[in-house]
C-alpha positions as CSV (number, residue, x, y, z in Angstrom):
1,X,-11.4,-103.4,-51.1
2,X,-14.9,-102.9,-49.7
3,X,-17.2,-100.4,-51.6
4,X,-18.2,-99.3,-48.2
5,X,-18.3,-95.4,-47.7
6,X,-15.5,-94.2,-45.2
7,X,-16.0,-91.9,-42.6
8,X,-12.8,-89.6,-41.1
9,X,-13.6,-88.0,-37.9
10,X,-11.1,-85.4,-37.0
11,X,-11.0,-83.2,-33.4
12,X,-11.0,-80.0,-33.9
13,X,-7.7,-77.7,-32.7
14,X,-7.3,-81.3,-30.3
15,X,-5.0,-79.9,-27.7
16,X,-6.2,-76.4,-27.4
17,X,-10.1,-78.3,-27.2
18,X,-8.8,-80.6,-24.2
19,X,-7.5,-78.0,-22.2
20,X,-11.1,-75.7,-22.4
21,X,-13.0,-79.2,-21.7
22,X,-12.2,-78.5,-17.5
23,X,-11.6,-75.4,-17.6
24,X,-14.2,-73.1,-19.1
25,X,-13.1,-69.9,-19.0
26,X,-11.0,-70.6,-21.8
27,X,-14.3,-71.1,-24.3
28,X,-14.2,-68.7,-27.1
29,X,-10.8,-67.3,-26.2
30,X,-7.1,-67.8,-28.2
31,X,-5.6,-70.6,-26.4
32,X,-2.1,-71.9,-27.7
33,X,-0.6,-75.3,-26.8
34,X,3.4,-75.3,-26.5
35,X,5.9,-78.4,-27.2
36,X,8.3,-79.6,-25.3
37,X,9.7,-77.0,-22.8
38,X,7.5,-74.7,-23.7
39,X,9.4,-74.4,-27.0
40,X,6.8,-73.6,-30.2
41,X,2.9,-73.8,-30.9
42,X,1.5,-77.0,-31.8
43,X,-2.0,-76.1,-31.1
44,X,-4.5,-72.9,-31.5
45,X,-7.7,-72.5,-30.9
46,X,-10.2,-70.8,-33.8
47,X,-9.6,-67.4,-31.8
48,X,-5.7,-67.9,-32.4
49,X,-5.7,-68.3,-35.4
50,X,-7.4,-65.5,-36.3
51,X,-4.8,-63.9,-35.2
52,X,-2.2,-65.1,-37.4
53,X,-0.8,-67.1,-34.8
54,X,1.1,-70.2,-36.7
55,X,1.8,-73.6,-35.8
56,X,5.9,-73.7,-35.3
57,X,6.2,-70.4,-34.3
58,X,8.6,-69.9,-30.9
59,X,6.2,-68.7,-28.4
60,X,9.4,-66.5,-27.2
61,X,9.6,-64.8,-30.8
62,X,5.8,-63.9,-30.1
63,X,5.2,-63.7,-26.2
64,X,4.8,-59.9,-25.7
65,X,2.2,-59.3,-28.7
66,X,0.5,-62.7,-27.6
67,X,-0.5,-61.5,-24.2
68,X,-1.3,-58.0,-25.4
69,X,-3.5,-59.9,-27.5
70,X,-5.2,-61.8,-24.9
71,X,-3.8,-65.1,-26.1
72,X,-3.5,-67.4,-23.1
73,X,-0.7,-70.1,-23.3
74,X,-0.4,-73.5,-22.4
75,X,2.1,-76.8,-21.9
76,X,1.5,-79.6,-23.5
77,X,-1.0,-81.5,-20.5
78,X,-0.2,-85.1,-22.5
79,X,-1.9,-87.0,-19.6
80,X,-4.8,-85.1,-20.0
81,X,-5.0,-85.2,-24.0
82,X,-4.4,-89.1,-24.1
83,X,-6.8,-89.5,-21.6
84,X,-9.9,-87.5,-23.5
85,X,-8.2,-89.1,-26.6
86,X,-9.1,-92.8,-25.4
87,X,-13.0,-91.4,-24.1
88,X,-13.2,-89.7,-27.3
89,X,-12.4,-93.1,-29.8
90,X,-14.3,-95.2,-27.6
91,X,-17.8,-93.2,-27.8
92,X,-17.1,-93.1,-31.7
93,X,-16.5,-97.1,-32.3
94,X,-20.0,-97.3,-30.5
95,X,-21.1,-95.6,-33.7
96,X,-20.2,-97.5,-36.4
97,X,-19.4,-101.0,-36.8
98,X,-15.4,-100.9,-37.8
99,X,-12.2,-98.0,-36.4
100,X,-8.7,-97.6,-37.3
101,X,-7.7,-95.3,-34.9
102,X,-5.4,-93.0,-37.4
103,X,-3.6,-90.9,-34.7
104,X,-4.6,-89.2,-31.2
105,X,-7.3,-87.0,-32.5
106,X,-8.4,-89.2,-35.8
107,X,-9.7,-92.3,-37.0
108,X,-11.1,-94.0,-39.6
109,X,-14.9,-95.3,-39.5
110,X,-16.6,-97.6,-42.3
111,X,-19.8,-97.2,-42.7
112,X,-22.4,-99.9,-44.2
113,X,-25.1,-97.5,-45.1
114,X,-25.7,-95.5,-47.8
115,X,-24.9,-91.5,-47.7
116,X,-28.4,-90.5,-46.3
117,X,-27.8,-92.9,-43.1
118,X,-24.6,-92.3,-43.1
119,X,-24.8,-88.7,-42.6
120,X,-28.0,-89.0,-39.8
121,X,-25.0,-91.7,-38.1
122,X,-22.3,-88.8,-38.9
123,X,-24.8,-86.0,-36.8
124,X,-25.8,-88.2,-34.1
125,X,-21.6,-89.1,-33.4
126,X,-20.5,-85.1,-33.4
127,X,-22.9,-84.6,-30.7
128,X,-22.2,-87.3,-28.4
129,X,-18.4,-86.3,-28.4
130,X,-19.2,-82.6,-27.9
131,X,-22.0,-82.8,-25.7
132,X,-20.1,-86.4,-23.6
133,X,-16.9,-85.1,-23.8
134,X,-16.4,-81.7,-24.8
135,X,-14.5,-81.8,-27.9
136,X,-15.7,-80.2,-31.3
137,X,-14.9,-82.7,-34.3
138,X,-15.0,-82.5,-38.0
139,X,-16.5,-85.6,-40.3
140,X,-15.6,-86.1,-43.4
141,X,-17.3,-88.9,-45.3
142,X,-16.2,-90.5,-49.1
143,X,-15.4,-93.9,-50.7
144,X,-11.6,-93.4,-50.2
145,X,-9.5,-92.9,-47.2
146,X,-8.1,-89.7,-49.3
147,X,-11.5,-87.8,-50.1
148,X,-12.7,-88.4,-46.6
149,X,-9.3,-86.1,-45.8
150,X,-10.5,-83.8,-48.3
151,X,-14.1,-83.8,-46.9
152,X,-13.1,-83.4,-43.7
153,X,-11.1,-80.4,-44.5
154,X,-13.5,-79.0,-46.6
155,X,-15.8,-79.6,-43.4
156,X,-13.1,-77.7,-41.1
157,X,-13.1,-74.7,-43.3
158,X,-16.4,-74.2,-44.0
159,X,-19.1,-73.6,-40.9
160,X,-22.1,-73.7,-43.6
161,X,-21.3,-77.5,-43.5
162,X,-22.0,-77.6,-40.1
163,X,-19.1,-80.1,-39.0
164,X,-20.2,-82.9,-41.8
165,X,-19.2,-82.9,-45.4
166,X,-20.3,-86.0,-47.6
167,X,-18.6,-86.4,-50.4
168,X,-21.2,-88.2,-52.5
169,X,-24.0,-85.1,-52.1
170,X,-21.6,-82.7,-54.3
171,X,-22.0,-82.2,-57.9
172,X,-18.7,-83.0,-60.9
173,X,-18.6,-79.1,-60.9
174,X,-18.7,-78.4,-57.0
175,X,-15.8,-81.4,-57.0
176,X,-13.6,-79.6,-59.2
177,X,-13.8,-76.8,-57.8
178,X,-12.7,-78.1,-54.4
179,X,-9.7,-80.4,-55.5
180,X,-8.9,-77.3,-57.5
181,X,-8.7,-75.2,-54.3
182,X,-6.0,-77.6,-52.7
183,X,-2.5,-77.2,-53.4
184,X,-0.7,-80.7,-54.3
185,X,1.0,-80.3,-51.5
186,X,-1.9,-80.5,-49.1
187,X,-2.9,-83.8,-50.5
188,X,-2.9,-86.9,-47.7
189,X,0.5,-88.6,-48.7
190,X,2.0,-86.3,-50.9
191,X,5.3,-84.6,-48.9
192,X,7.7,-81.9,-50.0
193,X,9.4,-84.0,-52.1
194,X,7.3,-85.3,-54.5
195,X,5.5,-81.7,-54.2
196,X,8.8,-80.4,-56.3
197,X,8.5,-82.6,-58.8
198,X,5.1,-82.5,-59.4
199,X,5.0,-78.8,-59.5
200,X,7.6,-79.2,-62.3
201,X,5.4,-81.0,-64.4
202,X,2.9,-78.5,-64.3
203,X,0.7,-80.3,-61.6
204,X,0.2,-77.9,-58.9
205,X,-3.5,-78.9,-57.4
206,X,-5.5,-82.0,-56.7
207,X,-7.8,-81.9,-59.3
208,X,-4.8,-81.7,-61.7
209,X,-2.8,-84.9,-59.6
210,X,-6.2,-86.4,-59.5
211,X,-6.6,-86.3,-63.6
212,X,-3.1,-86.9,-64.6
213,X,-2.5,-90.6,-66.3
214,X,-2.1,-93.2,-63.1
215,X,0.3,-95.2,-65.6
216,X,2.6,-92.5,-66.0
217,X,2.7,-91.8,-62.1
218,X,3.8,-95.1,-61.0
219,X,6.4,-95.1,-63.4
220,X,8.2,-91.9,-62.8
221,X,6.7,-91.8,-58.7
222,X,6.0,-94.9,-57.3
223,X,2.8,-97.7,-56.8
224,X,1.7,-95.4,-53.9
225,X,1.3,-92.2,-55.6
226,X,-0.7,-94.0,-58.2
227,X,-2.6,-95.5,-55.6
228,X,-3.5,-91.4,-54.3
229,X,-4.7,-90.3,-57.5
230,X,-6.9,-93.5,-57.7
231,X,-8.5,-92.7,-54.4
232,X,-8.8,-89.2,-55.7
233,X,-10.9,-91.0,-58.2
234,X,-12.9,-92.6,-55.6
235,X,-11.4,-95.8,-55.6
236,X,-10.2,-97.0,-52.4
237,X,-6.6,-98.1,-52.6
238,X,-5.5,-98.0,-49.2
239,X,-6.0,-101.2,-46.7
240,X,-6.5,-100.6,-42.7
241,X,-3.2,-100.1,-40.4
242,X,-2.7,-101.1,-36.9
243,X,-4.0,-98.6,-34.9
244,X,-2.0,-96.0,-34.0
245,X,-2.0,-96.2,-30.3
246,X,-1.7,-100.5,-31.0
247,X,0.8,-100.7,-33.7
248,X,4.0,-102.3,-33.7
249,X,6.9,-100.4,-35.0
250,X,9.1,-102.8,-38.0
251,X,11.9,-100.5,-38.9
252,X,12.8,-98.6,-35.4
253,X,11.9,-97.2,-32.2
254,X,12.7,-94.0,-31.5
255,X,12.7,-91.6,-27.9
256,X,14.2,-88.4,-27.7
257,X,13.5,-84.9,-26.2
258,X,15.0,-81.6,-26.0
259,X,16.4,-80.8,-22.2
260,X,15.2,-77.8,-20.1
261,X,19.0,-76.6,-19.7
262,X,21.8,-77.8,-21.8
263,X,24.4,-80.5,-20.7
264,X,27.9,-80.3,-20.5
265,X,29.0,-84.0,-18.5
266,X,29.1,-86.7,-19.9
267,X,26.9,-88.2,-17.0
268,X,24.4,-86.0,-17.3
269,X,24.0,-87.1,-20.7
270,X,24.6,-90.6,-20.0
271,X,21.1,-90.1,-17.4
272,X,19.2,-89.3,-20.3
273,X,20.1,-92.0,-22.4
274,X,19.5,-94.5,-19.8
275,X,16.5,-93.0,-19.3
276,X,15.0,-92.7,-23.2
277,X,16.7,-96.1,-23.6
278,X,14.1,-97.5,-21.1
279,X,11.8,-96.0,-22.3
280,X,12.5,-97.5,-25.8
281,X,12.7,-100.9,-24.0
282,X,9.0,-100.2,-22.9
283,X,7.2,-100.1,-26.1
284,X,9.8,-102.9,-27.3
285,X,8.3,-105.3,-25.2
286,X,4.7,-103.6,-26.1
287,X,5.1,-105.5,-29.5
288,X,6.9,-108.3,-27.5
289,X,9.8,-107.6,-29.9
290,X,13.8,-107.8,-29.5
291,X,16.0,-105.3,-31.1
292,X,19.8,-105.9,-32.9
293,X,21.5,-102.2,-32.8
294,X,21.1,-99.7,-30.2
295,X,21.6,-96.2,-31.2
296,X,22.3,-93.0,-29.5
297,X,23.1,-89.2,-30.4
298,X,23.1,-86.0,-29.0
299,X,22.9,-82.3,-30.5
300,X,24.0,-78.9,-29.6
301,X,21.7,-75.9,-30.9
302,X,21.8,-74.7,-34.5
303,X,20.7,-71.2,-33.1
304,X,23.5,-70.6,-30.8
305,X,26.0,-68.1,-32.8
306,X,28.4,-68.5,-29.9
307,X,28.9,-71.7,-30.4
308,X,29.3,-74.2,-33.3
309,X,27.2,-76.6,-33.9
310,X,27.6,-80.3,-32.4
311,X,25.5,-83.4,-33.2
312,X,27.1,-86.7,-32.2
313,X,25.9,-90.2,-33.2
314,X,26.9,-93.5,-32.4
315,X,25.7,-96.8,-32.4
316,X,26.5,-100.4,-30.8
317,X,25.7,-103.7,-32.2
318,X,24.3,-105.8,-29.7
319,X,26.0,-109.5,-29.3
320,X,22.4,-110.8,-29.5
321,X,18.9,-109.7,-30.3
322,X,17.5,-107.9,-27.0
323,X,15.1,-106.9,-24.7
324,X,17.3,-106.3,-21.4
325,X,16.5,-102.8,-20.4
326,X,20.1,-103.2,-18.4
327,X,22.0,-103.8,-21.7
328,X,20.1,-101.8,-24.1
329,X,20.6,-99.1,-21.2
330,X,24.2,-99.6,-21.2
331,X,24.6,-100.2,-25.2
332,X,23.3,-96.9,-25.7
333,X,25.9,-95.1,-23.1
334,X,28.6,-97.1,-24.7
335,X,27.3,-96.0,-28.1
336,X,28.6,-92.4,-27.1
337,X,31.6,-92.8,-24.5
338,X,34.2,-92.0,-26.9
339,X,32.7,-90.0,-29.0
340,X,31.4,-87.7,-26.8
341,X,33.0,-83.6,-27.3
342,X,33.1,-82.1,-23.5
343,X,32.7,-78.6,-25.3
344,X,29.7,-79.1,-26.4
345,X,26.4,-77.6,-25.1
346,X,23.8,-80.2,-25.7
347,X,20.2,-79.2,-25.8
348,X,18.7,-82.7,-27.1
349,X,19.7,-86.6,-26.8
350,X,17.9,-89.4,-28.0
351,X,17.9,-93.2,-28.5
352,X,16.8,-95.6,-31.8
353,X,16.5,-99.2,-31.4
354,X,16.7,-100.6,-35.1
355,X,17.3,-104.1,-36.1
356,X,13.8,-105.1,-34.6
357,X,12.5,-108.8,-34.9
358,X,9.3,-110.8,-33.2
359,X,10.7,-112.5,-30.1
360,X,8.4,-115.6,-30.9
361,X,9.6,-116.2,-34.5
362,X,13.3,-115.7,-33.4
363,X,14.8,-118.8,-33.8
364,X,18.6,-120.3,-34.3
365,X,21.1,-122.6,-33.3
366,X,21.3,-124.1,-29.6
367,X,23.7,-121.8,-27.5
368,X,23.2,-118.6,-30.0
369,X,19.8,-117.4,-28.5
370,X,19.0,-113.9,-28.4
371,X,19.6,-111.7,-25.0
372,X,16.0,-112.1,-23.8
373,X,15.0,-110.3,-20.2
374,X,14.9,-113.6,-18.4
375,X,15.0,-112.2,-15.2
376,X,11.8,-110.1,-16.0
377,X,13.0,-107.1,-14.7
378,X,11.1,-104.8,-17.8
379,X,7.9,-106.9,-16.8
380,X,8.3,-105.8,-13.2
381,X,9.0,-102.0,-14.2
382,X,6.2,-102.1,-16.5
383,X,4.0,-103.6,-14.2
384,X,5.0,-100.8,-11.4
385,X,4.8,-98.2,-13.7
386,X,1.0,-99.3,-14.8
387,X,0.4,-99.6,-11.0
388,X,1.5,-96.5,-9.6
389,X,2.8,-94.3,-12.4
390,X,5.6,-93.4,-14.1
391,X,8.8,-92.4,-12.4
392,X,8.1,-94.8,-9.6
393,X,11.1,-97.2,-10.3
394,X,13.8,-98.0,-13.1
395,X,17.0,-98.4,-13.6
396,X,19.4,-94.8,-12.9
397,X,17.6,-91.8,-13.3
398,X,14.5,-93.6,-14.2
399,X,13.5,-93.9,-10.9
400,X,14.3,-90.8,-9.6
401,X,11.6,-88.3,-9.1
402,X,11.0,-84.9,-9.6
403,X,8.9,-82.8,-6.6
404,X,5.3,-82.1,-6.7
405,X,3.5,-81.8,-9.7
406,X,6.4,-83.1,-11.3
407,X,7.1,-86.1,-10.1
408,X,6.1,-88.0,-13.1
409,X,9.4,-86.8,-14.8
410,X,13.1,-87.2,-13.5
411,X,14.0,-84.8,-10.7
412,X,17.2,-83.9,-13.0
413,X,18.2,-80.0,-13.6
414,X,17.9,-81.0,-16.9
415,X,14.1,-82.6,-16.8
416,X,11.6,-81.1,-19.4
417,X,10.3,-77.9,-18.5
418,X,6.2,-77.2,-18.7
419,X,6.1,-74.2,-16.5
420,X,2.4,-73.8,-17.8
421,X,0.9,-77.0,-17.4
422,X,-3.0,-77.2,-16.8
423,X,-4.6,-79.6,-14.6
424,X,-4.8,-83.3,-15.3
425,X,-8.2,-83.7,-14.1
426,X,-8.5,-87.2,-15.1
427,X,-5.4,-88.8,-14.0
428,X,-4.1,-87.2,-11.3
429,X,-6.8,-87.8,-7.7
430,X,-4.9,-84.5,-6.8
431,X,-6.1,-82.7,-9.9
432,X,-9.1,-83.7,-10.2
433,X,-12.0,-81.3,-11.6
434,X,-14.0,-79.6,-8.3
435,X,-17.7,-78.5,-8.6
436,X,-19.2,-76.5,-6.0
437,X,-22.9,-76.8,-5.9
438,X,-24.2,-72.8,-4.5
């Protein structure tokens, strides 16, 4: 691995930042971003959360107090926030030589200077993404992927860093005192899991997971969670990913949503499979792969008192590796035709593709080749889609549109719901931003 200081840049409250960027009233007020159909809060501004406003919480279980309180509530605008997301990592790789785009608001930077430069390099990106774009990020810099999470943490929760933390300026005893105010839990890679375990054995903090014998890790955890309390040492363990808006999925590809209404039929259902099994089909081909097993389930809610709870899987394994969007569409129906309970009240479906090989390293015998889209119909759907947006044309309710501002989803009763959705000033010629000169 390169000795090479690493630089995490991290957008601030992301979601809740996008949606103040065109609209400016919002600055310095509590904005909240909801899920899916308005469901729970997955974003909050500073002024939310010092309200005690917490991510997961069911904007219904809080609604009355939130509006007494000012708090104004948005959809989920993902247009909008992918959109800023691709400005905002563009700008930043003009900044430093090497990015591994981590996730929609994140990335990884190397940097080849020392900590001094660094840090002038670190300045000089924060405000050409607030002042350029709009959105407020935090930099964390270190010589492992897992301090710079630290750092950039420490950054978020600390104004008197002004945005920047570099690991290397800090004293042993400032250190300490940090990793000592992180619960193991908190640490980049450890889950709820391992947190258990580790908790049992007395190791309850970073600095404590950082100290304890990497030897004695591996054996009772695993290679990785060695490698984590070697980066907590400073010694970078962890090599570069695809990025995260680039990278090919090995294991499975998975769409699924939670419905506006629940469904009842069977063919309302079967709509939404077709329709998440295209979608699946899309990013399939994104990584020009084929996939082996189509899978499909459905679930009622585990909130409903009056009714029990129903959650149906099945799955169908494909005669030959595929790419068809008409027979992964229809392997995913079939997946559930018999197994489907009419008495149900379904709130969410979804679709997995597992299985998943490299179409150009598929090989076999003559006459046993896999199911490949010969006729090029996904190519043509993806190309229509790229041209004029989703919704435009697809196989069933895939290419049936919902009215006016939604007609990028399907015009079915059972469509996701985003009764609170914000402009999309950047992708919509309709919604674009207006600026009256007086």
């Amino acid at each position: 691995m390169s000795g090479k200081l690493i630089v995490l840049a991290d957008a601030n409250s992301f979601f809740a930042s996008c949606e103040t960027v065109f609209d400016p009233s919002l600055m310095g007020r509590p904005v909240v971003v909801l899920s899916n159909n308005d469901g729970c809060v997955v974003s909050r501004s500073a002024q939310a959360k010092t309200l005690g406003i917490v991510n997961g919480t069911p904007w219904f279980k809080i609604r009355e107090q939130a509006t007494h309180d000012g708090v104004i509530a948005r959809s989920s605008n993902y247009e909008l926030y992918a959109s800023l997301s691709a400005r905002m990592m563009s700008l930043m790789r003009g900044h430093f030589p090497h990015q591994e785009i981590y996730s929609i608001d994140e990335c990884f930077l190397r940097s080849p200077w020392d900590a001094h430069t660094t840090a002038d390099a670190c300045i000089r990106m924060r405000e050409a993404v607030l002042t350029g774009i709009g959105i407020p990020i935090s930099i964390g810099v270190a010589p492992s992927k897992t301090l710079a999470k630290v750092a950039n943490h420490w950054a978020k929760d600390h104004p008197d860093e002004h945005g920047v933390t570099v690991w290397d300026d800090a004293t042993a005893d400032y250190i300490a005192t940090v990793l000592a105010a992180i619960p193991v839990e908190r640490v980049w890679g450890v889950g709820r899991h391992l947190t258990r375990a580790l908790q049992a054995m007395g190791i309850i903090n970073a600095l404590q997971l950082r100290d304890a014998d990497p030897v004695m890790i591996r054996r009772r955890f695993s290679v990785v969670l060695e490698c984590t309390v070697l980066e907590l040492r400073g010694i970078a363990c962890m090599a570069d990913q695809s990025d995260a808006d680039k990278g090919a999925r090995t294991d499975q590809i998975l769409c699924s949503r939670m419905f506006s209404t629940p469904i009842t039929k069977f063919d309302d259902i079967s709509q939404a499979l077709g329709l998440y099994a295209q979608n699946a089909c899309r990013r399939l081909r994104r990584q020009h792969g084929l996939c082996s097993q189509v899978h499909a389930f459905c679930a009622s809610s585990p909130f409903n008192v009056d009714k029990e709870y129903l959650s149906i899987h099945g799955c169908t394994t494909l005669q030959d590796p595929s790419d068809d969007p008409i027979t992964i569409s229809r392997a995913a129906c079939e997946a559930l035709r018999h197994r489907f309970d009419p008495h149900g009240r379904y709130i969410r479906a979804g679709v997995m593709l597992t299985g998943l090989v490299d179409a150009d390293v598929f090989h076999t015998l003559d006459g046993l080749e896999a199911d490949c889209d010969d006729h090029h119909l996904g190519a043509v759907l993806d190309e229509v889609t790229r041209r004029f947006g989703p919704m435009r044309a697809g196989i069933g309710y895939a290419g049936i549109r919902g009215h006016a501002r939604h007609d990028d989803d399907t015009g079915a009763d059972w469509s996701m719901r985003r009764d609170m959705l914000s402009s999309r000033c950047t992708t919509r010629w309709d919604e674009m931003a207006v600026v009256h000169a007086r």
